[in-house]
FITOR-652692 format. One line per 5 residues: number of its first residue (from 1); for each residue x, y, z of N, C-alpha, C. Coordinates in pm, 1 decimal, decimal comma. Each point is the difference from the previous one (the first is absolute). Example, Ala and Ser with C-alpha at 12.3 -4.5 7.8 and 13.67 -1.06 7.14 Angstrom:
% residues 2
1> 1319,0 -569,0 780,0 -89,0 119,0 0,0 90,0 120,0 0,0; -35,0 105,0 -72,0 82,0 119,0 6,0 -77,0 109,0 73,0 .
END
This chain:
% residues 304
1> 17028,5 1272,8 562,7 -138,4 -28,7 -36,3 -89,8 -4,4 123,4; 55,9 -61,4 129,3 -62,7 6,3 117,6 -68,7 107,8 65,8; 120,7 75,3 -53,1 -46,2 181,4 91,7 -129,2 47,7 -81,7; 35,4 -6,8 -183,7 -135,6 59,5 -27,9 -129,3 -35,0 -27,8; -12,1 -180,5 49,8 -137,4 -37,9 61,6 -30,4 78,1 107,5 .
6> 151,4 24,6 92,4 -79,4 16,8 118,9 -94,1 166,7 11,0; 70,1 60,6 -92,3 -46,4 184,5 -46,1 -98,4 0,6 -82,7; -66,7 -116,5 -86,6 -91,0 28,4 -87,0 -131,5 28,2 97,9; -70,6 10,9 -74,3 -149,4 44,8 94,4 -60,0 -174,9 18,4; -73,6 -11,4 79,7 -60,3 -90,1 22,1 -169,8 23,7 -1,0 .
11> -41,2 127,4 -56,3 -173,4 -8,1 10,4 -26,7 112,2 -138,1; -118,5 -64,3 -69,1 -12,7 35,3 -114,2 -141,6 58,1 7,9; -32,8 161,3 -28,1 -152,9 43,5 -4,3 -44,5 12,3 -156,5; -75,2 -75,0 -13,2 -55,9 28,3 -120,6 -129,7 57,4 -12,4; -19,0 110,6 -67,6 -94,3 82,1 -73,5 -74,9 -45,8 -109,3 .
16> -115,1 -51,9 -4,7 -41,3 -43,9 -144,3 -178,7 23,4 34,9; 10,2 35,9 -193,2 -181,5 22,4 -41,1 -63,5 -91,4 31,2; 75,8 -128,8 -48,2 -46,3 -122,0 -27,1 -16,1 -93,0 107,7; -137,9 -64,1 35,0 0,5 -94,8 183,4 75,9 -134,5 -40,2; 13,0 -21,9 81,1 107,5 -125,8 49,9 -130,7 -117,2 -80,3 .
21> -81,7 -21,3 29,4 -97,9 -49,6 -15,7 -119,9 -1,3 -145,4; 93,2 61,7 -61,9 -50,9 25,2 -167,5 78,2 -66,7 -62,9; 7,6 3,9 -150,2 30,9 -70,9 -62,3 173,5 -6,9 59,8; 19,0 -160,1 10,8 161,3 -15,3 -4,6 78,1 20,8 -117,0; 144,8 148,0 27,0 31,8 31,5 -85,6 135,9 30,9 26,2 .
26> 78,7 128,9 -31,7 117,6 16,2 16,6 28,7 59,7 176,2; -90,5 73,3 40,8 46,4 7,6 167,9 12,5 -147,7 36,1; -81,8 -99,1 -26,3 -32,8 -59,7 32,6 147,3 -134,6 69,2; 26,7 16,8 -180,1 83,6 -113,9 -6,0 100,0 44,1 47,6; 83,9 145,6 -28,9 63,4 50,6 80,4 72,3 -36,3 163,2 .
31> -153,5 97,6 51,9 31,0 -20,5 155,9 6,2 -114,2 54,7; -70,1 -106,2 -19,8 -8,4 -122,0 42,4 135,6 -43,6 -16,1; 69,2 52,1 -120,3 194,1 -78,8 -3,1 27,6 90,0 136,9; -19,8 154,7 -7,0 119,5 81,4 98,8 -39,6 -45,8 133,4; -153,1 -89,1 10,4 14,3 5,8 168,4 75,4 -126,1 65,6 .
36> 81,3 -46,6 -125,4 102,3 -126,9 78,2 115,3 92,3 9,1; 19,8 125,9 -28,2 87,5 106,2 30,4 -22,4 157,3 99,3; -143,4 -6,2 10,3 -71,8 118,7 42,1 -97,2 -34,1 69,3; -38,2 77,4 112,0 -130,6 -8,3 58,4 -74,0 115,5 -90,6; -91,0 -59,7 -92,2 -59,6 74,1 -31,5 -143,6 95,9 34,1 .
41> -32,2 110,0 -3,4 -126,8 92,2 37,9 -71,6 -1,8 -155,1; -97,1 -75,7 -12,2 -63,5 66,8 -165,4 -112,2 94,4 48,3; 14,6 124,2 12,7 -72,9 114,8 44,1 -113,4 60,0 -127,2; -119,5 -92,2 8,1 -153,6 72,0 -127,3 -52,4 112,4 18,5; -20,7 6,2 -130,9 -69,9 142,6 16,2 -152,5 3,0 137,0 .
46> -70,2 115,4 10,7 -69,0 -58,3 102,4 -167,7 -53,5 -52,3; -48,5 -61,5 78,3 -145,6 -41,6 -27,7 -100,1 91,3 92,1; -87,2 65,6 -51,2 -111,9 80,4 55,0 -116,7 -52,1 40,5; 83,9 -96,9 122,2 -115,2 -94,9 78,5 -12,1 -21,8 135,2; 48,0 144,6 52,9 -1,7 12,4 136,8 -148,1 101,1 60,7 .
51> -41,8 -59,9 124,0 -120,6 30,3 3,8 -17,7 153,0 72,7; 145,2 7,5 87,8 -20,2 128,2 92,9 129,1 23,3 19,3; 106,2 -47,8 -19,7 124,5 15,1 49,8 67,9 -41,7 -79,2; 140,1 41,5 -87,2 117,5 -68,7 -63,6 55,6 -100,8 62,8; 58,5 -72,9 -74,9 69,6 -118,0 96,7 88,9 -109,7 -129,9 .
56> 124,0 -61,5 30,1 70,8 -47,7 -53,2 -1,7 -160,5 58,4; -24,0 -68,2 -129,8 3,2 -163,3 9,0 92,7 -26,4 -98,9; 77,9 -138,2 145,6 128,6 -86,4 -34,8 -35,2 -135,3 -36,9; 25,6 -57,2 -79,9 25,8 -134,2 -50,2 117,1 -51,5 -33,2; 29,4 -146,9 27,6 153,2 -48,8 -26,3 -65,0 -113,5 -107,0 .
61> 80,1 20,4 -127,3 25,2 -38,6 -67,9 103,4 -107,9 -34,9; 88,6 15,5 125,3 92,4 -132,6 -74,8 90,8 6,2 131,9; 84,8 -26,6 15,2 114,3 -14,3 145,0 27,5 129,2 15,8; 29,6 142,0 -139,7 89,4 122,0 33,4 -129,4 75,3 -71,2; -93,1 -24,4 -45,0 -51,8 81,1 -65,9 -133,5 84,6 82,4 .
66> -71,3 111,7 16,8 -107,4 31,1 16,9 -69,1 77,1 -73,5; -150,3 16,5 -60,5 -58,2 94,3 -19,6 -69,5 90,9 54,8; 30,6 124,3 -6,9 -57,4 77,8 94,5 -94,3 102,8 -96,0; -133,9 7,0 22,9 -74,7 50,8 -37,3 -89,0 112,1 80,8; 20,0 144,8 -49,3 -112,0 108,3 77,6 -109,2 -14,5 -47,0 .
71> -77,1 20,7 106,1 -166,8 23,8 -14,1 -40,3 137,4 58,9; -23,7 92,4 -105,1 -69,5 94,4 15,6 -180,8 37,7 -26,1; -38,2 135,1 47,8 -127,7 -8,6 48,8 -69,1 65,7 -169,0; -59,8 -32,6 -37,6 -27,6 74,5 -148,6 -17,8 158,5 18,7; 2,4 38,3 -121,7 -67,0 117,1 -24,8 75,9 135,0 48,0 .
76> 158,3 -64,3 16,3 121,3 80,5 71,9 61,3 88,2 -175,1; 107,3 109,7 16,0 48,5 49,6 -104,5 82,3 -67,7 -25,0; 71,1 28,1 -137,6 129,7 -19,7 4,2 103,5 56,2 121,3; -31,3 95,4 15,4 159,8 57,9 128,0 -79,6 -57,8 92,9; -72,4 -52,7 81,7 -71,0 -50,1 96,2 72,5 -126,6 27,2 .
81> -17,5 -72,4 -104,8 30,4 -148,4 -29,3 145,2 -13,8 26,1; 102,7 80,8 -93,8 156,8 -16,0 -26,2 -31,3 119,5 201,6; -25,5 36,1 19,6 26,5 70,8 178,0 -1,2 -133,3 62,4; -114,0 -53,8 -28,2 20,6 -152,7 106,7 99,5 -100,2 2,4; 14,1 -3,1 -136,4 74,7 -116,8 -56,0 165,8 -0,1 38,7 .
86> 12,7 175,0 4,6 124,9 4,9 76,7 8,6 -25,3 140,7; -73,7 54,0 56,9 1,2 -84,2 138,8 28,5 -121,7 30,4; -91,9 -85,4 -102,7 15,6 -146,6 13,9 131,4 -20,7 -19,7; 61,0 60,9 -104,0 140,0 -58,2 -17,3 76,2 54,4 92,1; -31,1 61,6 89,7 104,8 52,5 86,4 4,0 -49,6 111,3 .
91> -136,9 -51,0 39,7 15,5 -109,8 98,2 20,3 -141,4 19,1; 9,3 -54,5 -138,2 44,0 -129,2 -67,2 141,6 3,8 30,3; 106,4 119,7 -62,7 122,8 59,4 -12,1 43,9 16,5 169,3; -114,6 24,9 66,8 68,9 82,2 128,1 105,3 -100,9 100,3; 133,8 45,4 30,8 71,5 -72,9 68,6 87,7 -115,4 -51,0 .
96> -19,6 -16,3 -133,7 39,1 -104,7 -105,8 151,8 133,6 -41,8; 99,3 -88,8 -47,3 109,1 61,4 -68,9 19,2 -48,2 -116,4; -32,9 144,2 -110,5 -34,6 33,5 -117,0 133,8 -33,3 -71,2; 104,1 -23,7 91,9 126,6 -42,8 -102,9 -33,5 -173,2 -20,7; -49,4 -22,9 65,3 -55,9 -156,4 -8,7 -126,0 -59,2 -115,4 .
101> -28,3 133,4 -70,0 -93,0 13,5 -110,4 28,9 11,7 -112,3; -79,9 -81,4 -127,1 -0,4 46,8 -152,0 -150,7 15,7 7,1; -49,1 159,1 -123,6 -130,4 35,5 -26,1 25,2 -60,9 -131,8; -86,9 -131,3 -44,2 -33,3 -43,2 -124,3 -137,0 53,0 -30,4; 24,1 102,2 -138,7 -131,7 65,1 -22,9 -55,7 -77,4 -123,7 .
106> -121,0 -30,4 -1,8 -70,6 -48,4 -179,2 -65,3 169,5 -30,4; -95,2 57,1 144,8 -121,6 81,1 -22,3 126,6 172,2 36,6; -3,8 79,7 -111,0 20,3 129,7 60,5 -62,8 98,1 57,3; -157,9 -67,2 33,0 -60,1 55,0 93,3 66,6 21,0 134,9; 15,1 -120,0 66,5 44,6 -41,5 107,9 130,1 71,9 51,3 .
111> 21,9 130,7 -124,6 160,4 109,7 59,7 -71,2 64,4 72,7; -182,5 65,7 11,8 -53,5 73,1 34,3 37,5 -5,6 149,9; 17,5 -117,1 55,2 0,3 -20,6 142,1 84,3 -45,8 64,2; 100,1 -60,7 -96,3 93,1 -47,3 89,3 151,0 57,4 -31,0; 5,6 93,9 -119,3 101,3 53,5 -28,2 65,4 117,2 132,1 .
116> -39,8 -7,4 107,7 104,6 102,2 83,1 78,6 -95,9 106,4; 13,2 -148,1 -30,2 36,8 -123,0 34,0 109,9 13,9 -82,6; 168,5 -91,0 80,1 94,8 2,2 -85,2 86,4 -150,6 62,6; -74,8 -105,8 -87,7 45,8 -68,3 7,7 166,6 -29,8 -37,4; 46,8 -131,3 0,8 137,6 -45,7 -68,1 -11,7 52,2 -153,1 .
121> -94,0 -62,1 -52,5 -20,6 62,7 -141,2 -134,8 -45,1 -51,2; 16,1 79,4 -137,2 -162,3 15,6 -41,5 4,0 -90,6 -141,1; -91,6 -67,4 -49,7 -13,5 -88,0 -89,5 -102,8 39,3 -105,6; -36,6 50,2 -101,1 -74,5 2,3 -90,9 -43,1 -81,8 -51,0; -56,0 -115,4 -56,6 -68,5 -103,9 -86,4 -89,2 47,1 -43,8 .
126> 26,5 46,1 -117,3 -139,0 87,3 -119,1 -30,4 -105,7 -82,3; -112,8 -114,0 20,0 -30,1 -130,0 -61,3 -75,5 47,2 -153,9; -77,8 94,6 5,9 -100,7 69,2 -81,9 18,8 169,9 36,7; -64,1 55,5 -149,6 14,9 148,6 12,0 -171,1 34,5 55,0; 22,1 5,7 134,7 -142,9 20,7 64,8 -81,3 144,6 -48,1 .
131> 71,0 99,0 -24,4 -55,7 116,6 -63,1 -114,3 -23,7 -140,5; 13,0 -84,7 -33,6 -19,9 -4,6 -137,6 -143,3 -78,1 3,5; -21,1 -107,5 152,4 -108,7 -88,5 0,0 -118,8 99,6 18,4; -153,3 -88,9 -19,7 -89,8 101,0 40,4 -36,2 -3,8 100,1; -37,6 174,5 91,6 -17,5 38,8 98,0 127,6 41,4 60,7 .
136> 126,6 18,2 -67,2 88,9 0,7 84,2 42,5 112,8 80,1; 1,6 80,4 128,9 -0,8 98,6 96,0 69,8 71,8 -26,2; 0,3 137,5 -12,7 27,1 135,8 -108,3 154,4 -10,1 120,6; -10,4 -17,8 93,6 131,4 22,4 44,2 91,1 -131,1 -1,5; -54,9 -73,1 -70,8 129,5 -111,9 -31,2 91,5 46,7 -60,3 .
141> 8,0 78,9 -123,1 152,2 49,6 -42,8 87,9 52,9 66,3; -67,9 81,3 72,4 90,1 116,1 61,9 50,9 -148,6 145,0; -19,0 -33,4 36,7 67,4 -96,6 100,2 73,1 -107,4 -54,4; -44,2 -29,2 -81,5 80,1 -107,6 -102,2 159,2 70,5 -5,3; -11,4 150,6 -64,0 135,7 54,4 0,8 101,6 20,4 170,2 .
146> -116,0 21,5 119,5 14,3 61,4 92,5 111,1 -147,2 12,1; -61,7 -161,1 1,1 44,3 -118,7 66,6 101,8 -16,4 -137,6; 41,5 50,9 -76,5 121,9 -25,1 -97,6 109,7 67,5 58,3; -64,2 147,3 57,6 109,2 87,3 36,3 69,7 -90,0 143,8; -101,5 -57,4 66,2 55,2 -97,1 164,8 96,6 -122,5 -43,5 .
151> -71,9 -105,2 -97,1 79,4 -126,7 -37,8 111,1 4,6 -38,2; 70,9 -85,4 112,2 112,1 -52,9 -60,5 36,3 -74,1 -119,2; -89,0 -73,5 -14,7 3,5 -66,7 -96,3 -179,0 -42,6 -71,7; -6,6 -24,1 -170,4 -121,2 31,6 -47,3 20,6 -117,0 -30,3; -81,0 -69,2 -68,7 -19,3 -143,4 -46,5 -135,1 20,3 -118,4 .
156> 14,4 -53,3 -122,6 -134,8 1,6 -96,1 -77,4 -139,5 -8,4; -106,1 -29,6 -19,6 -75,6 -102,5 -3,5 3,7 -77,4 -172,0; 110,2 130,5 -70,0 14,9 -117,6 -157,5 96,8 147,1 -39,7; 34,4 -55,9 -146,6 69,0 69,8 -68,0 4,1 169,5 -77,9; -126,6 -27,1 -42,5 -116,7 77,5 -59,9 19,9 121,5 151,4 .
161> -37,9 -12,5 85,9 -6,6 83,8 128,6 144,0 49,1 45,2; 67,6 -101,6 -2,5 123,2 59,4 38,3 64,9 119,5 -144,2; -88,3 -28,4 -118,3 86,6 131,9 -78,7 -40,2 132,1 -13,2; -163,8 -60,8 102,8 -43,0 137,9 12,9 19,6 52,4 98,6; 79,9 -46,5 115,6 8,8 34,8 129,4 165,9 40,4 0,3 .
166> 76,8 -10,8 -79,3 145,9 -59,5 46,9 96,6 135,5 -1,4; -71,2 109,6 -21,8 91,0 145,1 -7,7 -119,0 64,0 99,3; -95,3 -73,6 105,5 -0,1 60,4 114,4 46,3 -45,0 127,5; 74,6 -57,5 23,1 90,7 -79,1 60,8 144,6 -39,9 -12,5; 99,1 25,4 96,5 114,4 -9,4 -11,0 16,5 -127,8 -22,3 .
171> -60,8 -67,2 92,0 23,0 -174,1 13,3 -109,6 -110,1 13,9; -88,7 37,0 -154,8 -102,5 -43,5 -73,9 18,6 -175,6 -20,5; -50,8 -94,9 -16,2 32,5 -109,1 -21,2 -103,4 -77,9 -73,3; -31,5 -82,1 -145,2 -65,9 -38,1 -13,8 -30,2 -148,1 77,3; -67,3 -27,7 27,6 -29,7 -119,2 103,2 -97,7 -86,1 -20,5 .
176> -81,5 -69,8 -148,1 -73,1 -69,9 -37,5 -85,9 -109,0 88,8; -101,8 -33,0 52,7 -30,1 -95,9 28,2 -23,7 -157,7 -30,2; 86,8 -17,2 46,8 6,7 -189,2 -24,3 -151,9 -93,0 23,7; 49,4 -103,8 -34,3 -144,8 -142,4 81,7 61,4 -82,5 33,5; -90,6 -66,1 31,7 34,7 -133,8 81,4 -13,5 -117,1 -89,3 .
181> 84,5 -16,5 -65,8 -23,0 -90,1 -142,2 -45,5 -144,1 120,2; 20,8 -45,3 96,4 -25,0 -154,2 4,4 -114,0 31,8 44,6; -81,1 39,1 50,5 -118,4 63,5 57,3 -111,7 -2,6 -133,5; 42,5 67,8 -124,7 -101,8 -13,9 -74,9 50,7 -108,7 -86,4; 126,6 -103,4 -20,9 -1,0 -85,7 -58,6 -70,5 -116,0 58,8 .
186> -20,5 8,9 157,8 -96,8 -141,2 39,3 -155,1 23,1 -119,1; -63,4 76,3 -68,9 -141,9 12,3 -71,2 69,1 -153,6 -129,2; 122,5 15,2 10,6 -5,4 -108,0 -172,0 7,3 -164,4 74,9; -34,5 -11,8 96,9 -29,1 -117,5 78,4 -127,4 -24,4 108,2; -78,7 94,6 -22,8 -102,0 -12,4 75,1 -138,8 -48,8 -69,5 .
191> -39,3 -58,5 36,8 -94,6 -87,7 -76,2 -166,9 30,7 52,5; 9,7 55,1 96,1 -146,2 8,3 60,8 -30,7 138,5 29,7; -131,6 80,0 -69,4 4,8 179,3 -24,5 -114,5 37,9 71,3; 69,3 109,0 44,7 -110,2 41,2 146,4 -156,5 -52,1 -12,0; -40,0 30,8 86,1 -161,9 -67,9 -35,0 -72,2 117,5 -73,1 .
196> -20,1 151,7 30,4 -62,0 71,5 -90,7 44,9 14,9 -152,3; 119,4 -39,6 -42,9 40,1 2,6 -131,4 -46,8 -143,1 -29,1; 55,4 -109,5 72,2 -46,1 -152,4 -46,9 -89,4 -24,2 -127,4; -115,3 81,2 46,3 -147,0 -91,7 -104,6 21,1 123,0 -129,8; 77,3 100,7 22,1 -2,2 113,9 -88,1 58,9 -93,0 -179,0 .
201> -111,4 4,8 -91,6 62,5 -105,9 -95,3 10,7 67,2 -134,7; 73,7 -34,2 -99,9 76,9 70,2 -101,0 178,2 51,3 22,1; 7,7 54,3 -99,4 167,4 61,8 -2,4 13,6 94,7 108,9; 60,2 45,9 92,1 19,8 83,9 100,5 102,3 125,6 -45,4; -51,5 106,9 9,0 111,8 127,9 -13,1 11,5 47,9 151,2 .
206> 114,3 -24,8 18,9 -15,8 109,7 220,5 86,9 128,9 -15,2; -7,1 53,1 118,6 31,5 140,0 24,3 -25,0 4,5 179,3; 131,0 -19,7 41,8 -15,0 56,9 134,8 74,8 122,0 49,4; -72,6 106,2 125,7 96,7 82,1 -13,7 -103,1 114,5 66,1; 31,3 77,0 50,1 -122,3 136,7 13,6 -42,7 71,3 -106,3 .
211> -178,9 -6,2 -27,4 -67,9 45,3 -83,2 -8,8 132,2 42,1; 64,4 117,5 -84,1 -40,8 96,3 28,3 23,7 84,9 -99,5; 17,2 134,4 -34,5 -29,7 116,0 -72,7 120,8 -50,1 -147,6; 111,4 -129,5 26,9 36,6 18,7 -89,0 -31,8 -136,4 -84,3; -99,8 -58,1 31,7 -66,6 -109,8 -81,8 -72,2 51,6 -92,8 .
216> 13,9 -97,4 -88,6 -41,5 47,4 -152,4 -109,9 -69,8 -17,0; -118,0 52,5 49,4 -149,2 -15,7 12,6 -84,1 -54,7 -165,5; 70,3 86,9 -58,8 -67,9 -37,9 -156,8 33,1 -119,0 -28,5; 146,4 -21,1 -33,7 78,7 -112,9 -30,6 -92,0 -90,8 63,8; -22,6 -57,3 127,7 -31,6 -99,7 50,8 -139,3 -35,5 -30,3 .
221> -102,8 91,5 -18,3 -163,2 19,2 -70,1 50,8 -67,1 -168,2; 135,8 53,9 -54,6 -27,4 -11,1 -127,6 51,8 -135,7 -11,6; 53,1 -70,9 47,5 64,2 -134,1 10,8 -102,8 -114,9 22,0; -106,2 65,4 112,4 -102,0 -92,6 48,6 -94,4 17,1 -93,8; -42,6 95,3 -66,8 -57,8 -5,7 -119,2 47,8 -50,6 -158,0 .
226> 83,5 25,1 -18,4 66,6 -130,1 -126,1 26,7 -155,8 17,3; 28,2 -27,2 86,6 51,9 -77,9 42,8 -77,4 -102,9 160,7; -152,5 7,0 -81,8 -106,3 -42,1 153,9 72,2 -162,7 51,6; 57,6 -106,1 -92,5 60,8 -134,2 50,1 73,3 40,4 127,9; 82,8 131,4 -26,9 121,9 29,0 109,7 -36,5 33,5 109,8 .
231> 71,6 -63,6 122,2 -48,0 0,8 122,8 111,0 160,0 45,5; -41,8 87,1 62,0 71,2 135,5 -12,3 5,0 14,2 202,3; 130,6 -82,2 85,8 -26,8 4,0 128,2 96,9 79,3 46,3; -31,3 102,2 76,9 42,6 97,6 31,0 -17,0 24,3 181,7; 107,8 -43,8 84,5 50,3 9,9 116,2 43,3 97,0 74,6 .
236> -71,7 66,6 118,6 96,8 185,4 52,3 -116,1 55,7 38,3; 27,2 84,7 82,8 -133,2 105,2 54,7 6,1 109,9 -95,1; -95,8 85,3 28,6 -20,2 74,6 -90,8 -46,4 125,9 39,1; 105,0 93,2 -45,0 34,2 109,0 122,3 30,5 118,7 -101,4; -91,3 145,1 69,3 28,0 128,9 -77,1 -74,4 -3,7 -120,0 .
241> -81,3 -89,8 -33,1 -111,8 18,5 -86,5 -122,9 -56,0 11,4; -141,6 32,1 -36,5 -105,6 -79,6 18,8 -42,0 -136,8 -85,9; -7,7 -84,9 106,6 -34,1 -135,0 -37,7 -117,7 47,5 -131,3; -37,5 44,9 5,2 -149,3 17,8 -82,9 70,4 34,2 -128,8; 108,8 77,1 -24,7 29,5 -56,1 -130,1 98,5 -84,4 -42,1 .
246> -20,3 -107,7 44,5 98,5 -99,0 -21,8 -100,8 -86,1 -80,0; 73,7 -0,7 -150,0 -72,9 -147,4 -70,4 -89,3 -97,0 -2,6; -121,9 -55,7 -1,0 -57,8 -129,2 24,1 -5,0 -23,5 -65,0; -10,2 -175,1 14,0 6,1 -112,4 -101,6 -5,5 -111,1 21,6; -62,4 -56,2 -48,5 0,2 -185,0 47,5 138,1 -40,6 -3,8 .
251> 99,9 11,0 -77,6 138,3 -63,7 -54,1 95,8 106,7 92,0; -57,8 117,7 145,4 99,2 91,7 82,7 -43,8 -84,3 102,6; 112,9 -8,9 47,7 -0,9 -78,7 173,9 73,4 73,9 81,2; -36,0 57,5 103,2 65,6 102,3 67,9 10,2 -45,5 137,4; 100,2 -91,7 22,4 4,9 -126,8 154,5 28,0 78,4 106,9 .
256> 45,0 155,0 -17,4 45,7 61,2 122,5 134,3 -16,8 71,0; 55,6 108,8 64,1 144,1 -58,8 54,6 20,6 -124,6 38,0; 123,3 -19,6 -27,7 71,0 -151,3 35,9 108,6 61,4 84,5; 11,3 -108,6 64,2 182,5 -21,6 101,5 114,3 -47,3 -93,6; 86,7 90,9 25,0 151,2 -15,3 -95,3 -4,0 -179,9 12,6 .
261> -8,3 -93,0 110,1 49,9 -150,9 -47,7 -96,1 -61,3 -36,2; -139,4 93,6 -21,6 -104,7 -71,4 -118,1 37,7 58,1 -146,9; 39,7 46,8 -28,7 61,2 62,4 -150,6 21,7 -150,0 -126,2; 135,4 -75,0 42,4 40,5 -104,2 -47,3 -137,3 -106,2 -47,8; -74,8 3,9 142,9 -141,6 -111,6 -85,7 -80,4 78,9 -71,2 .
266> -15,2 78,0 -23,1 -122,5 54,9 -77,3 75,7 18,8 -160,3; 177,2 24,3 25,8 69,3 5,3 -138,4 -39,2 -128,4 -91,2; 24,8 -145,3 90,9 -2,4 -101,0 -29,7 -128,1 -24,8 -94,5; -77,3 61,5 -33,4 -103,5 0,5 -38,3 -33,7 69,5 -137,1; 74,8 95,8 -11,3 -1,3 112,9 -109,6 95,9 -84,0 -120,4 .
271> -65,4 72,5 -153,6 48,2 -18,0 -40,1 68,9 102,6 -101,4; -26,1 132,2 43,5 53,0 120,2 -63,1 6,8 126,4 142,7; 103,8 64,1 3,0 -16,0 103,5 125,2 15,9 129,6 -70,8; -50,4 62,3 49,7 -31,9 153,2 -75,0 84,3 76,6 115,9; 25,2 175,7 -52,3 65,4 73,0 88,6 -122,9 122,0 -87,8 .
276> -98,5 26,2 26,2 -73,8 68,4 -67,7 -44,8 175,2 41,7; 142,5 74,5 -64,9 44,5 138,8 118,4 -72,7 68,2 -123,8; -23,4 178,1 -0,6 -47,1 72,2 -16,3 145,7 30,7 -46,0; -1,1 116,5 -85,1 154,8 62,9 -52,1 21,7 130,3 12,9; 0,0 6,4 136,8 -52,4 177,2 60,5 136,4 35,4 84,4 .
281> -39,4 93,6 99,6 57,6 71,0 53,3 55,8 -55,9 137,8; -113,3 -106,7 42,8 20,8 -84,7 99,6 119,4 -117,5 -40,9; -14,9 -64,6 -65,0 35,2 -97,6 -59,0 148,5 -0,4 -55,7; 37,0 144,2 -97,1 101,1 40,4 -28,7 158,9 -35,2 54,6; 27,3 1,7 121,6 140,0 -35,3 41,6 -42,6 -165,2 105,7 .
286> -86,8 -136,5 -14,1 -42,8 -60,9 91,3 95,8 -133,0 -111,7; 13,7 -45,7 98,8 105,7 -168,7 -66,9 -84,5 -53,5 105,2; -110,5 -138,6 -64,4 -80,3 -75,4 19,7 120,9 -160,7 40,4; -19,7 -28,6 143,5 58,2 -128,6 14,5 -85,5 -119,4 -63,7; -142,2 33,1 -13,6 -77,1 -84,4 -35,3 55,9 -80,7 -136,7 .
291> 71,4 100,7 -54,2 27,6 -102,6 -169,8 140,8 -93,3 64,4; 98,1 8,4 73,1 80,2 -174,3 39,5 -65,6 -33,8 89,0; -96,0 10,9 56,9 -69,6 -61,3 104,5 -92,8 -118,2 -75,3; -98,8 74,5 -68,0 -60,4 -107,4 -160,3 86,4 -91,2 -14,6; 98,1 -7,1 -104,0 125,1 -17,5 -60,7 33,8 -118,6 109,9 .
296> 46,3 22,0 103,9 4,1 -90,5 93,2 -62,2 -124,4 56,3; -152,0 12,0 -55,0 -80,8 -83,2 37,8 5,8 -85,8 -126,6; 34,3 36,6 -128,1 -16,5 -23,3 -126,7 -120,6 16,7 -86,0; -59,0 142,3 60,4 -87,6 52,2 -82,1 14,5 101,5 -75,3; -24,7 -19,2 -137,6 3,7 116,2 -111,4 -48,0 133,1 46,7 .
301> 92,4 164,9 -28,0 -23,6 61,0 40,0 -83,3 74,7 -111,5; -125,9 105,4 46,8 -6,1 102,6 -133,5 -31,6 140,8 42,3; 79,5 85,0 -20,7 -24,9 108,7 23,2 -43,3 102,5 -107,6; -111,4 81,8 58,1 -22,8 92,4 -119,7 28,5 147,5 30,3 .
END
């Protein structure tokens, strides 16, 4: 057992759509376990907020962890962008021994640039079928297959995904995401509710989570309209669609992102939690942690 601690890799690059700094989710909870096993790299997509020059910013996150984020100059191409981006990774990479590496991928963008890299091995985590969301980049399929053909091993984000994924992959795995049941069971003992929900008065319906293309916009108009007593509070940024058509209403409260260990008080408060998805194309292969997370706090779930 000694020898093959001592041969496993010790540094983990991860590839993901999703920032370190958005909603806390499955990279999330993830990496934070592997970096009591891994020095981890969580490598973002880049931000187009550099003024004259590219340039790569490090942050440490925890004892093993860093985020490393590119900043590029706007108004670059696609092959412009993935030209730089390889660089970056090659000078991140440079002088480092790649047998000392795992590539944990979420984004199959990210084969564009770093696939002529050959680490210990390659990791797939397909959490969601990103092809399917809106806006999604005409060359995501074709790399999606490119980083199936590299991985050693695939991993699915629920069940539903893994049966649609599981005859393109030798060594496919469904891999569900868990919670942190004591985390949202502290809400059935908390007695005192954030201050912007506090004075909010009547029955409470919540919904936290990222508002975006697969929220069910009507539903929530048609709820606040039958039902004006019901307080309808809804938690998450709101991303890939315009605020301007999002619902108003005296009985919609829209508090804006929260921090994963504000979650539990604002549960404490609710007295119905909604999972209120669209029944599309996006939505189709997604297993919502939000319904034992509810459940956990001891709030009634309802999904439509």
């Amino acid at each position: 057992m000694a020898n093959i601690i001592k041969t496993f890799p010790s540094s983990l690059m991860c590839f993901s759509h999703l920032r370190w700094d958005f909603v806390y989710q499955r990279p999330q909870h993830l990496l934070s376990r592997f970096s009591n096993l891994f020095k981890i790299y969580f490598f973002e997509e880049p931000l187009l907020d550099a003024s004259y020059r590219e340039y790569l910013s490090f942050s440490k996150r925890g004892p093993n962890l860093y985020v490393i984020v590119p900043h590029l100059i706007a108004g670059l191409s696609e092959l412009q962008i993935n030209k730089i981006l390889t660089g970056m990774v090659d000078k991140f990479l440079l002088n480092k021994d790649l047998d000392d590496f795992v590539f944990w991928y979420y984004s199959p963008m990210a084969v564009a640039f770093s696939d002529k890299h050959n680490p210990k091995a390659v990791i797939y985590d397909c959490m969601d079928e990103l092809s399917a969301f809106k806006n999604a980049p005409r060359a995501l399929s074709a790399l999606e297959k490119k980083l199936m053909k590299n991985a050693d091993v695939m991993f699915t984000g629920g069940n539903s995904l893994y049966e649609a994924k599981k005859n393109q992959h030798a060594n496919v795995h469904p891999f569900p995401s868990s919670i942190e049941k004591d985390h949202f069971e502290r809400a059935r003992k908390i007695k005192q509710q954030p201050k912007d929900q506090l004075h909010i008065d009547g029955p409470k319906i919540g919904f936290y989570g990222v508002i975006d293309e697969r929220f069910d916009i009507d539903l929530i108009k048609d709820i606040a309209e039958r039902k004006p007593d019901w307080q309808i509070i809804l938690l998450g940024p709101v991303v890939k669609i315009d605020r301007e058509i999002l619902p108003v209403n005296k009985n919609i409260h829209y508090l804006g992102p929260k921090k994963y260990q504000e979650l539990p008080a604002y549960l404490s408060g609710w007295d119905v939690a909604l999972i209120p998805f669209l029944l599309n194309e996006s939505t189709r292969f997604i297993s919502p942690t939000k319904t034992p997370e509810y459940l956990s706090a001891g709030i009634p779930v309802k999904m439509w």
